[in-house]
Each structure stands twice: as structure tokens, then as C-alpha cells.
N, C-alpha and C positions, 0 to 999 in steps of 0.2 A: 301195450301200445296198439295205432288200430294196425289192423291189417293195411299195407303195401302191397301196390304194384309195383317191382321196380323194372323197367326197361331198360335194356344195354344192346346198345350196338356194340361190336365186336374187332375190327381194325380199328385200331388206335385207341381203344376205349377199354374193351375187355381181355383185349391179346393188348402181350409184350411188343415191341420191336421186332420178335423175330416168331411172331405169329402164335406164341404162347400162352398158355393160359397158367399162372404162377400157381405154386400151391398154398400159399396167403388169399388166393381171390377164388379159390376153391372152396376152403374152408371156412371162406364167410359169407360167403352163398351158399355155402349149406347151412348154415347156422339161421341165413336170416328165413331159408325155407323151414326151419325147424320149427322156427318162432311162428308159423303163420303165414308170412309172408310171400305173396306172387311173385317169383322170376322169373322173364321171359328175355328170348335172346330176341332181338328185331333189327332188324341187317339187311344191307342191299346184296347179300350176296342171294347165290340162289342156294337151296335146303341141302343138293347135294354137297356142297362147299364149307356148311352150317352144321352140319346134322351129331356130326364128329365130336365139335365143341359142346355140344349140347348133352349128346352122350357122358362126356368128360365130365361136367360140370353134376352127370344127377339127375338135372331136370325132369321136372312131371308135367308138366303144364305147356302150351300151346308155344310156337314159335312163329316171329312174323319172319317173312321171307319177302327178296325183290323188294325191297324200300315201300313194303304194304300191301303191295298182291296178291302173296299167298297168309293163309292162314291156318295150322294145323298141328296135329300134334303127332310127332315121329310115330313110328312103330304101331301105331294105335288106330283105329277107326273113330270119329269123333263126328258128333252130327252138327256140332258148329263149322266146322271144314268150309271154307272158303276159297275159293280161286278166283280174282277178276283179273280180266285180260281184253285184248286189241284183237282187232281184226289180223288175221294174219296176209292179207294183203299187202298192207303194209309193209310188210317182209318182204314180198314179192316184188314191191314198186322199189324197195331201196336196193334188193338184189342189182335187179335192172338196171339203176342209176347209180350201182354200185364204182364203177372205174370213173367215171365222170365227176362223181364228185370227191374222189380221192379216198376212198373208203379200202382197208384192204380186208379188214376181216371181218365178216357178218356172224351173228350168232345167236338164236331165237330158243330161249327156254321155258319151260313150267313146270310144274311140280315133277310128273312124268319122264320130261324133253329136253332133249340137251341135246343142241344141230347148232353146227359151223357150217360155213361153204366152203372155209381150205382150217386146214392144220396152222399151229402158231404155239414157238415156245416162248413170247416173249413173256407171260404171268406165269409162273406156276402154279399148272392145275385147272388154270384160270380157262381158257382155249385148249383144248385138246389136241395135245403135241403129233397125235394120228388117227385117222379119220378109216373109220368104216363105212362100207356104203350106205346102210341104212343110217347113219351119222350126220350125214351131209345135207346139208341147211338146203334145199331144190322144193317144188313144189310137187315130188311124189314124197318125200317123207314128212313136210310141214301137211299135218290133217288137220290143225287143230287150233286154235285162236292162240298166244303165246302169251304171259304174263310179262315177260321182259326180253327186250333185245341189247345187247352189248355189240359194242364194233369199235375195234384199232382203228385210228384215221389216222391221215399224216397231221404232223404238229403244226405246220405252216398253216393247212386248211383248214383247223379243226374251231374255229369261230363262224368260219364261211359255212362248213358243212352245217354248224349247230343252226345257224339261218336260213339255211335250204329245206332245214328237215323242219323248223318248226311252220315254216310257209306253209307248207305240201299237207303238213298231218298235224296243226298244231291245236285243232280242234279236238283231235283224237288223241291224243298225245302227251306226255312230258317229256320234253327232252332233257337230260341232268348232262352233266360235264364232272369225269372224277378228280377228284383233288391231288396232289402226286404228281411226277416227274411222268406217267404213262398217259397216252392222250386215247383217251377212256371215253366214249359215251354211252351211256344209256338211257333206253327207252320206257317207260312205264305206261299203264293206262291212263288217262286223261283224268286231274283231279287225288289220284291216290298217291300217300306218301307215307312216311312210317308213322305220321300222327293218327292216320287212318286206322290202321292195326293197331295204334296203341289205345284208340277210342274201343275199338270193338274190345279188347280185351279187357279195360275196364267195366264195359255194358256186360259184359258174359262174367264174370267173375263180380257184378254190383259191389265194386272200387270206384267212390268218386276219384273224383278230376282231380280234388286237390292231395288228393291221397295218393297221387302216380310221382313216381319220383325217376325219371329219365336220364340215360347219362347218355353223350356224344361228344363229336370231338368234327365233324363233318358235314359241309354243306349243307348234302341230303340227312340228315340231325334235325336241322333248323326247326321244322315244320313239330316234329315231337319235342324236342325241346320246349316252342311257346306253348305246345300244347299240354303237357306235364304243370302239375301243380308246383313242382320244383324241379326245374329242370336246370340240370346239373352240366358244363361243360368240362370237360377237362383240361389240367394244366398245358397240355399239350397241342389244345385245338386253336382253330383257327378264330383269329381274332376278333372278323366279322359273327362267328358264333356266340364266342362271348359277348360279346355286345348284346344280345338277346338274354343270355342265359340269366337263372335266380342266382346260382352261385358259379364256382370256381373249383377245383380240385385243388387241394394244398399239391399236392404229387401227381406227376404225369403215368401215363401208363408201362412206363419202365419202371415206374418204385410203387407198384399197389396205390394207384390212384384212386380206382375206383371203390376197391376194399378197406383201405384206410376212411374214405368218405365214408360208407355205411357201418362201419364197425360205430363213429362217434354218433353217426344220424340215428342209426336206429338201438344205440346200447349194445351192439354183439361181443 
């Protein structure tokens, strides 16, 4: 068979329910790397959050991070290495208009970076439950441009805030809204999303297009999803997704959705 790309984002696609990685979707991700095959994790979260599961799984091969910003491979030095990012003014301006527009927790990272302006247990792991000085999302420790900004809103304003922010910087900008009961925004650079990372990584690895086989289950999916040769949704994603997607997952990501798919797709 030819060589695959297969791309997996990770909440709700490649993790359980309770944030797991089963050992059925273990051992057929190793099996399809055995064969040949490119797997790559690509995730809005950021690398330190990712990096774990990556380890878990095996992996050789590059991870995309921040829904396409970063580009890289753990542990390794790699002269494809990417980083695109925002002004960190940006950060600055939303600081400022932070209480005004109902914002409670700011938070600017990159491959490096990881700055809050206050402490927050509400995600695990997600905000940092405690903040060291040099931790603290201000303009003596932001040096640097930031691949992605996350920030807690309040729920009542978080349609008004996503209006305000795309006004101000929507030229520079993505504003995303996370899916989930937590009223989650995030911020990317202008134009990038994980079809982005999922193109460079077919270019670096020369895997056509139609040879990428994508799986997601989340908004931020979409964009990789049209853009995969087969882009796979799962049984468990959001409906507006499927509606795009080539296929379906027989099983959601609580019963080996995504391992069951590639064991029949590619023979394992």
C-alpha cells in the first residue's frame, strides 16, 4: 500500500473520555508506523500539554502544535522547525482591556512560553493552578511574539468579547471559540490552522494530498479535515463537521474509533 499520512488530533479523537490513550490505538499506530506509514499528532493544544501523548504513542516524526503554529519534532533538533506567531502586542492591548471586556484569565504561549496573568484551577493543567514571578503573563516577561493566546471569558460575554477581539486585530488574527461546556477562546496567527501543518507535513515528507487521511471530531478540524484526501470525522463529533467530512467513524472515541477505522482502511 502507498505510504500515509495519517493526522490525529487528540481530545475526542485520539484520547478516551478521560483523556486516555487505549492500548488497541497504541498498537495500531505502531503497526501502521511499522508499515511505512506517517503519524503525526496535530492539536490545538500547546507541545507541553501534547508532548506526553506523543512519547506514549512511539512517535518519530514531527508534531503540529496551537492548531498549526508550531511545527517540530520532540527531543530532537530538526531544521524543518517552525514557529509562526503574532505580535505580542496584542497581548499587551488585550491585557489592558482585559476587565472591560469581561476577560478573566489571559494566557500567551510558544514552543518555549507559557505566561498567565493570574493562576486558574478551572482546566486541568490547562492554566497554571500557581504562578511564579517570572510566569506572569506582564510586559517584562512577554520578550517574544506568542504562537497562541487562550483566555477564560465570562459565558454571558463570550460572543460580544469574540466581536471585540476580531474588530481590534482581526487582520492579524484568528479568533476560534472551544467547543465544550468551558468558554474557551483562542487566539492563533492570521490564516494558520491545522490544514496548514497538515500541508507542510505532507510537502516535507512528499505525501500527496490525496494520500493524507485526517481524523477530528472539532471545529478547529474543519479546515484539515477539507483539506485531507480523506478526511475522516468521528462518530462522536460535531455534526456541523461531518457534514464536511469523506467518512464517519463506525465507533466514537470511547470504543477505538479511530483504530478500528485504520486497522480496516489500511489492512493492519
Amino acid at each position: 500500500m502507498k505510504r500515509k499520512l495519517i493526522a490525529l488530533d487528540l481530545d475526542g479523537t485520539t484520547l478516551n473520555g478521560k483523556t486516555q490513550i487505549t492500548q488497541k490505538t497504541k498498537e495500531v499506530l505502531n503497526k501502521a508506523q511499522q508499515a511505512g506509514h506517517v503519524v503525526s499528532i496535530v492539536t490545538g493544544r500547546p507541545n507541553r500539554m501534547a508532548v506526553g501523548y506523543y512519547d506514549e504513542l512511539k512517535l518519530k516524526g514531527p508534531m503540529i502544535n496551537f492548531n498549526g503554529a508550531l511545527g517540530y519534532i520532540p527531543h530532537k533538533q530538526w531544521e524543518h522547525e517552525y514557529q509562526t506567531t503574532f505580535s505580542k502586542n496584542i497581548a499587551f492591548d488585550i491585557l489592558e482591556a482585559k476587565q472591560r471586556l469581561g476577560i478573566k484569565v489571559v494566557s500567551a504561549e510558544g514552543k518555549t512560553m507559557a505566561l498567565s496573568d493570574v493562576p486558574n484551577t478551572l482546566i486541568d493543567g490547562f492554566f497554571p493552578a500557581a504562578l511564579r514571578k517570572d510566569q506572569v503573563l506582564n510586559r517584562t516577561n512577554l520578550k517574544h511574539d506568542p504562537a497562541a493566546m487562550t483566555m477564560l471569558v465570562d459565558q454571558n460575554s463570550k460572543a460580544d468579547i469574540v466581536k471585540k477581539l476580531e474588530k481590534a486585530f482581526g487582520s492579524k488574527i484568528n479568533v476560534g471559540v472551544w467547543g465544550g461546556p468551558n468558554p474557551i477562546l483562542e487566539l492563533s496567527p492570521k490564516g494558520i490552522s491545522k490544514a496548514h501543518g497538515v500541508e507542510f507535513l505532507s510537502k516535507t515528507y512528499k505525501i500527496d494530498r490525496k494520500d493524507i487521511i485526517a481524523f477530528g471530531d472539532e471545529h478547529n478540524d474543519a479546515e484539515m479535515i477539507d483539506y485531507a484526501g480523506l478526511g475522516v470525522v468521528m462518530k462522536n463529533g460535531t455534526d456541523k463537521l461531518k457534514r464536511i467530512a469523506d467518512d464517519v467513524t463506525e465507533f466514537d472515541n470511547d470504543h477505538d474509533g479511530v483504530a478500528n477505522y485504520l486497522q480496516k482502511a489500511l489492512g493492519l
